[in-house]
C-alpha positions as CSV (number, residue, x, y, z in Angstrom):
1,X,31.2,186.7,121.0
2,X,28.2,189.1,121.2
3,X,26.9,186.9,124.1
4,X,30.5,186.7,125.8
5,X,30.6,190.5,125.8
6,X,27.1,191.4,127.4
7,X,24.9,189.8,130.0
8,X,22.6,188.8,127.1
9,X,21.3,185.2,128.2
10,X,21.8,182.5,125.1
11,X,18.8,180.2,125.2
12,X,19.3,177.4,122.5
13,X,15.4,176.8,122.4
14,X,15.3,178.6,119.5
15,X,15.7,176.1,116.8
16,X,15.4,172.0,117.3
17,X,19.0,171.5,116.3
18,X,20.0,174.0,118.7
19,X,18.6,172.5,121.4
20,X,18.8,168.6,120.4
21,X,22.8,169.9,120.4
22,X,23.5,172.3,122.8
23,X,20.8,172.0,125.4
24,X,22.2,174.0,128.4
25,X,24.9,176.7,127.5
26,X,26.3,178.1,131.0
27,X,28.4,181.0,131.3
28,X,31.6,181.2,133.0
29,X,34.0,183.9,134.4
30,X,36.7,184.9,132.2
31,X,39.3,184.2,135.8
32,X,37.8,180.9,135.7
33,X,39.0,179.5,132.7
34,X,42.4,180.3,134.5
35,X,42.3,179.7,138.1
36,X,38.9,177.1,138.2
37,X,40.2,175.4,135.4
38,X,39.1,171.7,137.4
39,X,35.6,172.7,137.8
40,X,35.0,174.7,134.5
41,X,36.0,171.4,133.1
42,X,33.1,169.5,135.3
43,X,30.9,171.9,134.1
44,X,31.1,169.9,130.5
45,X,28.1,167.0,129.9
46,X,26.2,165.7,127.1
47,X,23.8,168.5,128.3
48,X,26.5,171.3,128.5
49,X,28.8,170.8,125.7
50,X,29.5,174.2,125.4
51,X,30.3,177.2,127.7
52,X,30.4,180.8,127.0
53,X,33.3,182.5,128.5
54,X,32.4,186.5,129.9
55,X,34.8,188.5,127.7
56,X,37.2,185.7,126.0
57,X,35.9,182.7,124.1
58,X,33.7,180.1,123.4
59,X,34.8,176.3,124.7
60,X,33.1,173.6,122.7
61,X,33.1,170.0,123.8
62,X,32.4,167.0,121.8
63,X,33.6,162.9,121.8
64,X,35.5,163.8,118.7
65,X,37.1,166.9,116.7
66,X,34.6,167.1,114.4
67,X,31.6,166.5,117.1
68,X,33.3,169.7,119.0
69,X,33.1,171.6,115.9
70,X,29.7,170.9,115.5
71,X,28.6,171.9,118.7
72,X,30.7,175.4,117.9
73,X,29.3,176.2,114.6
74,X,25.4,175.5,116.0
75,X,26.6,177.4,118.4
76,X,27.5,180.4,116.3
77,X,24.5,179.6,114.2
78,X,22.0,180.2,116.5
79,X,23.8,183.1,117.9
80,X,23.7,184.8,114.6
81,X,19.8,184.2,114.8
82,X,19.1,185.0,118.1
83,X,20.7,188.5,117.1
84,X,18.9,189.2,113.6
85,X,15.6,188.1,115.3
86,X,15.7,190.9,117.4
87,X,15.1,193.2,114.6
88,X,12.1,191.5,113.5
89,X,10.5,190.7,115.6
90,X,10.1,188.8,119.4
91,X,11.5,185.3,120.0
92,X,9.4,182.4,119.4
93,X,11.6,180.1,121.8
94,X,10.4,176.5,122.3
95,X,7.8,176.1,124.8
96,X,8.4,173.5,128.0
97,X,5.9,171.7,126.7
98,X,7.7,170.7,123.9
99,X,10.9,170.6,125.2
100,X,9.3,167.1,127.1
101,X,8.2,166.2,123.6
102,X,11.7,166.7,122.2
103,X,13.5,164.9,125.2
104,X,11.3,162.0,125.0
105,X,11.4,161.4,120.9
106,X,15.1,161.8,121.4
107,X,15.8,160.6,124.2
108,X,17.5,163.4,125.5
109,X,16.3,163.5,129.5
């Protein structure tokens, strides 16, 4: 919710099982959940299985229950990271370099 509730940017390159899950994490309007609800919907891939909604939720994605879940609790995971890096210490996030090293041994592209 910390990332719902500010304009902090949630970049999953933080950790490889982040980013092998949850790739591309968008933010949406809380309005749009509501009144967009086709296209917030569309919004959901392989690469974007979960969206951050601005002042309301979390919306996971997944081909099953338990995949959905997974993607939420990385999801929560890496948040909880993200925030107790900060008083540490600068992120080390996942250079682009290795994000084409990661997409090709997984197969991700």
């Amino acid at each position: 919710m910390a990332f719902a509730v500010t304009d902090a940017t949630f970049d999953p390159r933080t950790i490889l099982e982040s980013y092998i899950l949850l790739r591309d994490i968008q933010k949406v309007s809380f309005a749009s959940v509501f009144i967009d609800i086709e296209n917030v919907v569309d919004m959901f891939s392989k690469r974007t299985p979960v969206l951050i909604c601005e002042n309301n939720q979390i919306l996971a994605t997944g081909n099953s229950l338990l995949e959905a879940f997974d993607h939420l609790e990385v999801c929560e995971a890496t948040a909880h990271s993200i925030i107790a890096a900060k008083d540490i210490g600068e992120m080390a996030h996942i250079s682009d370099e290795e994000i084409q090293e990661i997409n090709k041994a997984f197969e991700l592209a």
